[in-house]
C-alpha positions, 0 to 999 in steps of 0.5 A: 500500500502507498503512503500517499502524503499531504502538502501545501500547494498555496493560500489563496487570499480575498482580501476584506471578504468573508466567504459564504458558500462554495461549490466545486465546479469544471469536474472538481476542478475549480471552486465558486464561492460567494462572499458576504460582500455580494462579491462571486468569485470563480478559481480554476486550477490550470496545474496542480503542480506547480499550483497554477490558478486562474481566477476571477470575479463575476460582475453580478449587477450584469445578471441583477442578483439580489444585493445585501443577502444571504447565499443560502445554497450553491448546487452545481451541475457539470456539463463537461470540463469546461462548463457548469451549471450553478444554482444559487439561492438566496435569503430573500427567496430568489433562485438564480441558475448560471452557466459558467464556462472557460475557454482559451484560458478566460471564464464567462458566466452567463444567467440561465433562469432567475426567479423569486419563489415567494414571489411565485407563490404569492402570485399563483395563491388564490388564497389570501391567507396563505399570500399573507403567509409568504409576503410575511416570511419574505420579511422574516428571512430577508430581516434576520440575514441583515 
């Protein structure tokens, strides 16, 4: 039996960010994560050894994702190497799916699908009760992640 032993290949480092979630990403080559700044960030390992990461940050005001909340999830789906689906939702209730993909050594995301399951039950109740229930637990989650 080989003795396989652990070392350190590197830190990364996001400066006045607090990570919230993460998921892996191009066939567990790479992560995503979120930070409680409102900030996406995507690293792709590009060579275990010597460790060579490409890294970048996603501009989320271009897919208009909710500001000031709390990443509840992030699921991931891979496509192939080079491509991922993420599902990401949030404090206030919205779900947002994006493509993340690389080619020739630069990373693009692109918004799949983006809704509100809160929003989606209070308008499809025709119950006034049960709209009253969900327009009182969007101010409860969105309150106690602040």
């Amino acid at each position: 039996m080989k003795d396989n032993k652990f070392k350190s290949i590197g830190k990364v480092n996001l400066p006045e960010n607090e990570i919230n979630c993460f998921g892996l990403i191009f066939n567990s080559q790479g992560i995503v994560l979120t930070t409680l700044q409102d900030r996406l960030f995507v690293f792709d390992v590009q060579n275990w050894e010597v460790l060579n990461i490409l890294f970048t940050e996603i501009e989320t005001s271009l897919f208009n994702l909710p500001k000031n909340q709390f990443y509840k999830s992030i699921d991931t789906k891979n496509i192939n190497p080079n491509k991922t689906l993420v599902l990401f939702t949030f404090s206030d209730g919205t779900v947002a799916l994006l493509s993340f993909e690389k080619d020739n050594g630069k990373i693009t995301a692109n918004l799949i699908d983006k809704f509100n399951m809160f929003e989606y039950h209070i308008s499809k109740s025709d119950d006034t009760n049960i709209s009253d229930l969900y327009k009182s637990l969007i101010k409860i989650r969105v309150n106690r992640y602040k």
